[in-house]
C-alpha positions as CSV (number, residue, x, y, z in Angstrom):
1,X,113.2,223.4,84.2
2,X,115.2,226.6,83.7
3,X,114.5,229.2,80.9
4,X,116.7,229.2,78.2
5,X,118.0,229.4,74.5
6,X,118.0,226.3,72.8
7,X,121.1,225.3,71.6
8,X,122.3,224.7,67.8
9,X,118.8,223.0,65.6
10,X,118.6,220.8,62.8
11,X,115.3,220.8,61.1
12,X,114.7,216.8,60.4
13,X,113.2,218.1,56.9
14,X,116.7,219.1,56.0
15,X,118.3,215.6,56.7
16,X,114.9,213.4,55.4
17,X,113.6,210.3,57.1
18,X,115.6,207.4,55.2
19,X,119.3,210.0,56.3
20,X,117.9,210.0,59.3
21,X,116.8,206.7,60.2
22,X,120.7,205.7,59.1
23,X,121.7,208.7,61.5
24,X,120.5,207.3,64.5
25,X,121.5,204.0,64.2
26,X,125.3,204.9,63.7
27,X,127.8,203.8,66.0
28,X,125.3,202.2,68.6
29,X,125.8,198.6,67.7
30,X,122.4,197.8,66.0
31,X,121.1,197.9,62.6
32,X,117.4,199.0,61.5
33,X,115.1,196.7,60.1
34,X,111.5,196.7,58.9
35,X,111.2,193.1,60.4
36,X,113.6,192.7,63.1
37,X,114.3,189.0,64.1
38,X,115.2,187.7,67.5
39,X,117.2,183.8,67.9
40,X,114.3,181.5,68.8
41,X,115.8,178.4,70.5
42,X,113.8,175.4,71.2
43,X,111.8,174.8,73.9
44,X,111.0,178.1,73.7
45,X,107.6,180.3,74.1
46,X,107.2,183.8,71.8
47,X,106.2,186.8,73.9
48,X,105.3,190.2,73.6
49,X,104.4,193.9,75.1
50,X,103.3,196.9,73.8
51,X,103.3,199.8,75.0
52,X,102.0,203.6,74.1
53,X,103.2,207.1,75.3
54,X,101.1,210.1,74.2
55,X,102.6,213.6,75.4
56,X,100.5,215.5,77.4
57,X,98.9,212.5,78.6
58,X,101.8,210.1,79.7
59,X,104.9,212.5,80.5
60,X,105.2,216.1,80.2
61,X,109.0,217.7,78.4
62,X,108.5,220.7,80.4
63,X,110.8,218.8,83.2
64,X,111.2,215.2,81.8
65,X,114.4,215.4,79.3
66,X,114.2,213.3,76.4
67,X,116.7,211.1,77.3
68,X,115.0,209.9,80.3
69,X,111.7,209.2,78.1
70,X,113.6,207.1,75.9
71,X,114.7,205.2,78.7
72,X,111.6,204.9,80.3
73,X,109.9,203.5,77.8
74,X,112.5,200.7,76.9
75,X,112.1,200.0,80.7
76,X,107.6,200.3,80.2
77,X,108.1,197.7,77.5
78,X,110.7,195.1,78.6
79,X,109.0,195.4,82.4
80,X,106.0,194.2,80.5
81,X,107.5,190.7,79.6
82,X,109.6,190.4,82.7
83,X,106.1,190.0,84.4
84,X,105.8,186.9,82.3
85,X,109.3,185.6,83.8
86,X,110.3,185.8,79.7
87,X,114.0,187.9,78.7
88,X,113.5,190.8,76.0
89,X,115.4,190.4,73.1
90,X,113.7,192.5,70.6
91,X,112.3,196.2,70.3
92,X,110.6,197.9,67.7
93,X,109.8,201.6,67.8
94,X,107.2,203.7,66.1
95,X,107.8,207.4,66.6
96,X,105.5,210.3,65.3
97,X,106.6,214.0,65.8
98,X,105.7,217.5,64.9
99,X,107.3,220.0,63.6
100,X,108.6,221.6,66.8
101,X,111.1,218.5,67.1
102,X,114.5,218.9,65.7
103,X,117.0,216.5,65.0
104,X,118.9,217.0,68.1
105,X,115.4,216.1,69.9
106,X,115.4,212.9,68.5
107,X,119.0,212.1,69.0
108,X,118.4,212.5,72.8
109,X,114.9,210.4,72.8
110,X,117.3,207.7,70.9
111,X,120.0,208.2,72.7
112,X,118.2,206.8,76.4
113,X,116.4,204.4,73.8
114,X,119.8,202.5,73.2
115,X,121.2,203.3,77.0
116,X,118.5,201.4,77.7
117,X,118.3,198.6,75.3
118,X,121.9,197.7,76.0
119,X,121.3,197.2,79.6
120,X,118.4,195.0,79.2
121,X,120.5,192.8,76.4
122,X,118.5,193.5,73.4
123,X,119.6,192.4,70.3
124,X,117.5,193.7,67.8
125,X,115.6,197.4,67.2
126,X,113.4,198.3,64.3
127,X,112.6,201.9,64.4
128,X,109.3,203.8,61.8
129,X,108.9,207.8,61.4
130,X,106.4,209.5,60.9
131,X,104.6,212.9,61.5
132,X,101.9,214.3,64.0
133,X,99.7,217.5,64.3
134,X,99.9,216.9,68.5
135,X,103.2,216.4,69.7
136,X,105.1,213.2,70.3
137,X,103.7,209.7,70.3
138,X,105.8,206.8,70.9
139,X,104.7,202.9,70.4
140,X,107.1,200.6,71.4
141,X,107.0,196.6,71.0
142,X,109.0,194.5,73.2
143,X,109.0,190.8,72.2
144,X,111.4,187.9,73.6
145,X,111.0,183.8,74.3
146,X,110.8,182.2,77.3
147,X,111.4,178.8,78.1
148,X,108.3,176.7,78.0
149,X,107.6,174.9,81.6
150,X,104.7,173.1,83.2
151,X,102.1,175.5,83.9
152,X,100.9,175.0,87.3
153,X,97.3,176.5,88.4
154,X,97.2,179.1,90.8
155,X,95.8,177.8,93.9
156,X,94.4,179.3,96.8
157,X,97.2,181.2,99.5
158,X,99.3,181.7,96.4
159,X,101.9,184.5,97.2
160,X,102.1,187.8,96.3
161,X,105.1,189.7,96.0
162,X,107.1,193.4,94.8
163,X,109.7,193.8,93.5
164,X,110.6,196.8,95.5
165,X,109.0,199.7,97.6
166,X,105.7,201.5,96.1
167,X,104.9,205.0,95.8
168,X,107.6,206.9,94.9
169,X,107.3,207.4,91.5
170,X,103.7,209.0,92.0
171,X,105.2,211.2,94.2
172,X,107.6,212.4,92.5
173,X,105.2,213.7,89.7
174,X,103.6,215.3,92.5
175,X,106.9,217.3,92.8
176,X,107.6,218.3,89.2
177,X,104.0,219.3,88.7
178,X,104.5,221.5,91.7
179,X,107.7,223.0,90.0
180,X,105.6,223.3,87.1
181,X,103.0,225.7,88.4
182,X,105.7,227.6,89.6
183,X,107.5,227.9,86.4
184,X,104.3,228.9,84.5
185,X,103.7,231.3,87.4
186,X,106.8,233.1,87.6
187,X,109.1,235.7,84.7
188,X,112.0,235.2,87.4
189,X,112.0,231.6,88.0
190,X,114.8,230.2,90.4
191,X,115.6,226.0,90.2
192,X,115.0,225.2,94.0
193,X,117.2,222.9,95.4
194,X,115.2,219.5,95.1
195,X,118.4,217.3,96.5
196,X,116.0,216.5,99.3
197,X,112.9,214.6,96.5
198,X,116.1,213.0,94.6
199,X,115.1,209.8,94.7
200,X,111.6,210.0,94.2
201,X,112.1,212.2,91.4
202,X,114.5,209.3,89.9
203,X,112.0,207.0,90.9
204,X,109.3,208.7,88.0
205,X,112.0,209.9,85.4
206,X,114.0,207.2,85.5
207,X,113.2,204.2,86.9
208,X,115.0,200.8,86.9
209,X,114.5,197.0,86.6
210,X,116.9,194.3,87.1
211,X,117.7,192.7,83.7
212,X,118.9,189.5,85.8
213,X,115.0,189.4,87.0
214,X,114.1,186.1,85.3
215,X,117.8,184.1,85.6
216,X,117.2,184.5,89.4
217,X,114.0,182.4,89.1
218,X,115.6,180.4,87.2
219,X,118.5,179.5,89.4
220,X,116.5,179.2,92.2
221,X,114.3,177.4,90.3
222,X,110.9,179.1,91.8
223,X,109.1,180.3,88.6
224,X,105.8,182.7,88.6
225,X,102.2,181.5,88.3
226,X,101.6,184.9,86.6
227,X,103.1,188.4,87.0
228,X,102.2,192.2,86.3
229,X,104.2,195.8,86.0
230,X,102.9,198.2,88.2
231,X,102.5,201.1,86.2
232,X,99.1,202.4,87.2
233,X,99.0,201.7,91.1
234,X,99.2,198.8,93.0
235,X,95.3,198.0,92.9
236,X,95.0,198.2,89.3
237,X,97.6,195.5,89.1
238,X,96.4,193.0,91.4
239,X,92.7,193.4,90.2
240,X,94.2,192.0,86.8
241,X,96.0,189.2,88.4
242,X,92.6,188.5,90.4
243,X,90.4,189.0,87.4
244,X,93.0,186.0,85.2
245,X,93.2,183.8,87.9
246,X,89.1,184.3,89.0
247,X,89.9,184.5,93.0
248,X,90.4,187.0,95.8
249,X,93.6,188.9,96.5
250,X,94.7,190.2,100.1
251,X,96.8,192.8,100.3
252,X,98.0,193.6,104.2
253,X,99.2,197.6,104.6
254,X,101.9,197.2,106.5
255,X,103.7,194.7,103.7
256,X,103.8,196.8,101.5
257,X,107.3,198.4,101.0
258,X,107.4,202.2,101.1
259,X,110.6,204.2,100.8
260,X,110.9,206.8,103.6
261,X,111.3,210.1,101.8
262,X,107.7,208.7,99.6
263,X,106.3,209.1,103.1
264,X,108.0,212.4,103.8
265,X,106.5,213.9,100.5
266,X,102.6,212.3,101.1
267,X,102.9,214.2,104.5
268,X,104.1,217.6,103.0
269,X,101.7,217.5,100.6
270,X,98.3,216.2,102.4
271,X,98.5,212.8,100.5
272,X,97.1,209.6,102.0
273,X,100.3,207.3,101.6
274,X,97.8,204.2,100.9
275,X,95.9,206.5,97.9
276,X,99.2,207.1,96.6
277,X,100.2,203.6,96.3
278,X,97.6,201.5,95.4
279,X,96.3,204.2,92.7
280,X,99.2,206.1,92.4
281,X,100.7,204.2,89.3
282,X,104.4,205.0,87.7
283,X,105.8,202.8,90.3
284,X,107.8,200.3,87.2
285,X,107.5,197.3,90.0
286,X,106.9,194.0,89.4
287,X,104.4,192.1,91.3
288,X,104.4,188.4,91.1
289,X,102.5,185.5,92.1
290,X,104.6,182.6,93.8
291,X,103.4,179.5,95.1
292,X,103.0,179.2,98.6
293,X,105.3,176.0,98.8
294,X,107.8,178.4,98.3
295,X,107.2,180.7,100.9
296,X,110.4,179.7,103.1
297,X,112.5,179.9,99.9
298,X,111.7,183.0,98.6
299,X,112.6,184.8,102.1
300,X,116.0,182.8,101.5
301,X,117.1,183.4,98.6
302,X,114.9,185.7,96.9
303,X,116.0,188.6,98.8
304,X,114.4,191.5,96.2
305,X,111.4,190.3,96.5
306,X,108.5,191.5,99.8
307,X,105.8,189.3,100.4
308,X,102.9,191.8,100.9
309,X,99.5,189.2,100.5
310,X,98.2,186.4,98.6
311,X,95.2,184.8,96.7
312,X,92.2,183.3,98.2
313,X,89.6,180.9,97.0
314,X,85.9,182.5,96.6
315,X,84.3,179.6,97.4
316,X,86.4,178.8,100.4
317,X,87.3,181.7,102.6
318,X,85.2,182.4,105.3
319,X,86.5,185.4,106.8
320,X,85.9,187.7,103.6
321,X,82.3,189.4,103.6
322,X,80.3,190.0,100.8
323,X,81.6,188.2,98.1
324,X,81.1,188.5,94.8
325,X,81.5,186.5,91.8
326,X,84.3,188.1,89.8
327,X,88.0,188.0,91.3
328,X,88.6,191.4,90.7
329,X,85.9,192.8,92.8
330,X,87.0,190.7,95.6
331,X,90.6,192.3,96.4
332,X,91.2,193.9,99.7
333,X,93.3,195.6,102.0
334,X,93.7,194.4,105.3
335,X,94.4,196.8,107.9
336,X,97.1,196.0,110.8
337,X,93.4,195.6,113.0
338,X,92.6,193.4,110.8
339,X,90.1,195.3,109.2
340,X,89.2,195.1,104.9
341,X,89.2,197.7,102.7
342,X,87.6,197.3,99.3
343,X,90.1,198.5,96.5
344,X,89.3,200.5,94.4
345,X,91.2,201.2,91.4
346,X,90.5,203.0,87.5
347,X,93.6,201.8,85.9
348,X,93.5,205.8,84.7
């Protein structure tokens, strides 16, 4: 976030959007293609997730590098399908910019676009240009198979699990916004030393799932009843689930995984660590549900994954108060007391 010149830039008018399209994709092992195609093999199921990221509204360039946003949003739209236990194997991008974007801008976006896509094992990209009046907007498509098993129902006590601690994404933000205003603020801005919020900063600019997500399922042979990426809190996420499967969910607090310098930050700043997770959102967690009949073998040999609640039945559970019809307006957290708490949760 420092002040200064901008190096050597290439106005995109000058190279013109077929040059460029062929620019991009030299030397990174792909080739562009209105209608990319992915190897469907049988037994198979099609999938797909789509994704959107408006500036101003879903990252900020005053401190996320372009790079990182191409990254991220490989990782927004593959996460989407390995909720569905299926492997990405194809991405295609639509990209509008204005005129304050240069060439080398691009290059970088692209450049974490393809860091990405090779670590998830993609095997096809399609990529569109076009112009905007408000910035950068990027739509990305992330479509793969999955192999085609027996769907079970979800039943009631079914398992929910992360894929790893919550929270520290959100805060994070909170730390570059904070550098922000100070930016803005100041003529003589000095970078602080932010070694301390590392990981949390990471955790929002570039965060990380396993590509080996669904193999491990498959070679333990425990496969999800249904699956979501956390990318607007915790609640938002397990509302849906509860909402598709038309039960109760149960969330107990002190499951859920939080990494200690998340809780470090929510105390500098004022933040209630239990706000910041469950409507936090950036988090790029999975959160799965599991059948219970599983329970002892996901503590074996699952190992990535925290239990932190299950599903209940409407009809059945007794120790719930006020229950409504819909599933989604039945999902709680349950203090270490014992106590429930309603959540609450925008999706916003």
């Amino acid at each position: 976030m420092e002040k200064k010149k901008e190096n050597k830039r290439t106005e995109i008018k000058e190279i013109g959007r077929i040059a460029l399209l062929d620019k991009l994709f030299e030397n990174t092992g792909f080739k562009n293609s209105d209608s990319p195609t992915i190897k469907e093999q049988q037994g198979e199921e099609y999938t797909i997730s789509s994704r959107l990221f408006l500036e101003g509204i879903d990252f900020d360039l005053t401190y996320t590098p372009l790079k990182y946003l191409g990254y991220k949003i490989v990782v927004s739209a593959v996460g989407g399908l390995y909720a569905k236990n299926c492997n990405p194997k194809g991405l295609n991008f639509n990209i509008a910019l204005s005129a304050k974007f240069s060439y080398q801008h691009l290059q970088s976006l692209w450049d974490g676009v393809i860091a990405a896509a090779k670590e998830h094992k993609i095997e096809s990209i399609s990529l569109d240009l076009t112009t905007s009046l408000t910035g950068l907007i990027i739509s990305c498509n992330s479509s793969g198979y999955k192999k085609q098993i027996k769907k079970e129902k979800i039943k009631s006590g079914a398992l929910l699990c992360v894929t790893g601690n919550l929270g520290a994404g959100y805060m994070g933000l909170h730390v570059l916004e904070r550098e922000k205003v100070a930016f803005n603020a100041s003529k003589e801005y000095k970078q602080p030393d932010l070694s301390k919020y590392k990981y949390i900063i990471e955790r929002y600019l570039t965060p990380n799932i396993d590509s080996d997500t669904v193999s491990k399922f498959e070679e333990t042979s425990i496969f999800p009843l249904d699956g979501r990426l956390i990318t607007r809190g915790l609640g938002d996420a397990v509302k849906q689930i509860a909402k598709e499967s038309g039960m109760g969910a149960k969330i107990f607090i002190e499951k859920i995984p939080i990494a200690s310098q998340t809780r470090e930050m929510c105390e500098e700043l004022g933040i209630d660590i239990i706000t910041a997770v469950v409507n936090g959102g950036e988090d790029y967690r999975l959160l799965y549900v599991l059948p219970l009949e599983n329970h002892d073998k996901i503590i074996k040999e699952l190992k990535d994954l925290e239990i932190i609640g299950h599903l209940y039945s409407l009809e059945k559970d007794e120790s719930v108060k006020d229950i409504n019809q819909s599933g989604e307006d039945n999902c709680f957290l349950i203090t270490p007391e014992g106590n429930q708490i309603t959540i609450t949760a925008q999706g916003w």
